[in-house]
C-alpha positions in Angstrom: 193.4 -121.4 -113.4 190.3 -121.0 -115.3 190.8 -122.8 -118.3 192.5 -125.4 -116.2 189.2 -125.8 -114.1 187.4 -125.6 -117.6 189.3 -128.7 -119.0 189.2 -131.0 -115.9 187.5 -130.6 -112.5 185.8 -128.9 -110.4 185.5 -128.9 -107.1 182.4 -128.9 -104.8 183.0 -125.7 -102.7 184.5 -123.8 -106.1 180.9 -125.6 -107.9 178.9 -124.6 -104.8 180.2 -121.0 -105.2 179.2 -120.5 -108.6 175.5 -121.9 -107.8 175.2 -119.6 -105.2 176.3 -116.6 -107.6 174.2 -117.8 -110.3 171.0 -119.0 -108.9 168.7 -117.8 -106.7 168.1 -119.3 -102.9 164.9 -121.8 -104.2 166.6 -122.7 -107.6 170.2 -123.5 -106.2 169.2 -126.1 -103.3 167.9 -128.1 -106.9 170.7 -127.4 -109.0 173.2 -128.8 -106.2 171.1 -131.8 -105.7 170.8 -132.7 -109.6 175.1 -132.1 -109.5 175.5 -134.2 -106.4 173.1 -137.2 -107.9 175.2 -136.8 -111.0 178.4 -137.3 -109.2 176.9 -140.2 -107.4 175.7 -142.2 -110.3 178.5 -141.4 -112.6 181.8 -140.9 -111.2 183.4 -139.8 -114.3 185.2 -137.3 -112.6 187.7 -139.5 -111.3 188.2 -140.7 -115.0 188.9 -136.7 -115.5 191.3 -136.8 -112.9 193.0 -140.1 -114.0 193.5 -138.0 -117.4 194.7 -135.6 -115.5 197.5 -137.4 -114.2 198.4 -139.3 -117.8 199.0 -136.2 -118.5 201.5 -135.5 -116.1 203.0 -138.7 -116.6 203.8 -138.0 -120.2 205.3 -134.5 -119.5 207.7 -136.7 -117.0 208.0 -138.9 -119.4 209.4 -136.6 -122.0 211.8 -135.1 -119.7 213.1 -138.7 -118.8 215.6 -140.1 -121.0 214.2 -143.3 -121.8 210.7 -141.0 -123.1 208.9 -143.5 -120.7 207.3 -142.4 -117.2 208.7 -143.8 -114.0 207.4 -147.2 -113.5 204.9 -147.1 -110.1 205.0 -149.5 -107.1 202.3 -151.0 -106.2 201.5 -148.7 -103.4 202.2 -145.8 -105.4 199.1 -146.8 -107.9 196.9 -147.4 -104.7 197.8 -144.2 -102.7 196.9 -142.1 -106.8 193.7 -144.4 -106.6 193.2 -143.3 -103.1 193.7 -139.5 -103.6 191.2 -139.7 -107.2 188.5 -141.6 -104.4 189.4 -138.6 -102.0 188.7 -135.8 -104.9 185.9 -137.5 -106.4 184.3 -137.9 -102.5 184.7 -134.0 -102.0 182.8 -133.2 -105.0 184.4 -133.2 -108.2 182.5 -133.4 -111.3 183.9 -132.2 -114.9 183.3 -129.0 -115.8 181.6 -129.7 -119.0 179.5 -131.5 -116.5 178.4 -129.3 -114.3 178.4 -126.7 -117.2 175.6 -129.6 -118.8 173.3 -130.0 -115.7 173.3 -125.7 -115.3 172.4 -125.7 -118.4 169.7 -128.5 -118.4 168.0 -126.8 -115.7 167.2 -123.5 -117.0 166.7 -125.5 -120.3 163.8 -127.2 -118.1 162.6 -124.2 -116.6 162.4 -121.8 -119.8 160.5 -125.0 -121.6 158.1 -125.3 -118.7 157.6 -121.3 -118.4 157.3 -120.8 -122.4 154.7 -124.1 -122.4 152.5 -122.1 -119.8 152.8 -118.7 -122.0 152.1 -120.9 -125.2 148.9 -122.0 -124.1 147.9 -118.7 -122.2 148.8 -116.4 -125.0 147.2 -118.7 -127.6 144.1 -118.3 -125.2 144.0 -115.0 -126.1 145.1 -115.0 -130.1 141.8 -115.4 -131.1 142.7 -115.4 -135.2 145.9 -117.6 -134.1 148.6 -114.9 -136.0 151.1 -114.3 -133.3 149.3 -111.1 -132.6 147.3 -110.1 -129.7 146.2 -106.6 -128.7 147.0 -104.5 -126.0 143.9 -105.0 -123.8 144.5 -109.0 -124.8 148.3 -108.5 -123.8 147.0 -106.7 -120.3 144.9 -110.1 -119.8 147.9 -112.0 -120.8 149.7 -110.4 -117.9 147.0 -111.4 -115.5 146.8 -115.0 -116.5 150.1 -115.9 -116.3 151.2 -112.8 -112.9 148.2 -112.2 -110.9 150.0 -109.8 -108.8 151.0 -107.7 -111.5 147.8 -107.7 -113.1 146.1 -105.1 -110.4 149.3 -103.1 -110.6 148.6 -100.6 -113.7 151.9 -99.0 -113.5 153.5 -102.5 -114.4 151.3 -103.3 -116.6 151.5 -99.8 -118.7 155.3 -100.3 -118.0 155.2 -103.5 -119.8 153.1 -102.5 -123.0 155.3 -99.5 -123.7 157.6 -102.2 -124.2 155.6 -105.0 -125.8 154.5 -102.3 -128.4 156.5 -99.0 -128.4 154.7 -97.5 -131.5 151.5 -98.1 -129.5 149.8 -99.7 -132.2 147.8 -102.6 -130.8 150.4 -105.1 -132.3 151.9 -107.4 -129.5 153.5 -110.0 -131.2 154.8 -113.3 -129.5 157.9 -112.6 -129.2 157.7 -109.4 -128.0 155.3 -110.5 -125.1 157.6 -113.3 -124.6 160.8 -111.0 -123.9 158.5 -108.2 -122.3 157.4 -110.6 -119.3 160.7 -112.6 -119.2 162.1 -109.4 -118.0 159.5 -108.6 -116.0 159.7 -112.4 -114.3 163.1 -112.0 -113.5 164.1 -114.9 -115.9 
């Protein structure tokens, strides 16, 4: 069922599930907005679902004689049209879709997190090598989580991991990975 889901549609409570596993309470109300605008202003999913059932017509097809799918009657055609209106009006959006606007979001998020850390932790990097030190890494913290700043527990917690060997090297990617964990990202 997954890999079907994966190559067509999805529907809105099965998408709505999957937000609520994924994101948390303040993030999801946005993700589920930017997936219902998408399926308002583009409706490809009902072109999904027409592929959908091409391809059931050509599987007929080849177990027909003639290798050609039934012919339809006109109400047949609008009662498919109908039922692609119906799925597309209880939510469906392509997977790859959905998969797209997840994926843009926390794209979006980690750009506007990492642009804040950028400019605090080149506030800091006086000599501009990547570097800082541990008391620089401590006012790091501060700037960018007041709260934790004041708690010296997290704060220790944080540099034994920016800089195991306790060497006063903190370099940017290891204060970057040290307070995404400790953000929650």
């Amino acid at each position: 069922m997954l890999e079907k889901r994966m190559c067509g549609v999805v529907f809105e409570e099965e998408w709505s599930d999957v937000l609520q596993y994924v994101y948390a309470p303040g993030q999801r109300e946005a993700v589920q907005e930017a997936v219902r605008r998408a399926i308002r202003e583009d409706p490809s999913a009902s072109d999904a679902l027409q592929e959908q059932q091409k391809a059931r017509d050509r599987a007929e097809a080849a177990t027909r004689p003639s290798g050609r799918p039934r012919p339809l009657k006109p109400s047949q055609l609008r009662e498919r049209e109908a039922r692609v209106a119906a799925a597309v009006s209880k939510g469906a959006i392509n997977y790859s879709a959905l998969l797209q606007i997840m994926l843009g979001v926390q794209l979006k998020r980690r750009r506007r997190f990492l642009a804040r850390f950028v400019r605090a932790f080149r506030a800091r990097d006086g000599d501009c090598n990547g570097v800082v030190t541990r008391s620089e890494f401590e006012g790091l913290v501060g700037a960018l989580n007041p709260g934790k700043a004041g708690d010296g527990v997290t704060v220790r917690v944080m540099l034994s991991a920016a800089d195991p060997a306790e060497n006063d090297h903190v370099t940017f990617s290891d204060a970057v990975r040290v307070l995404l964990a400790g953000a929650g990202e």
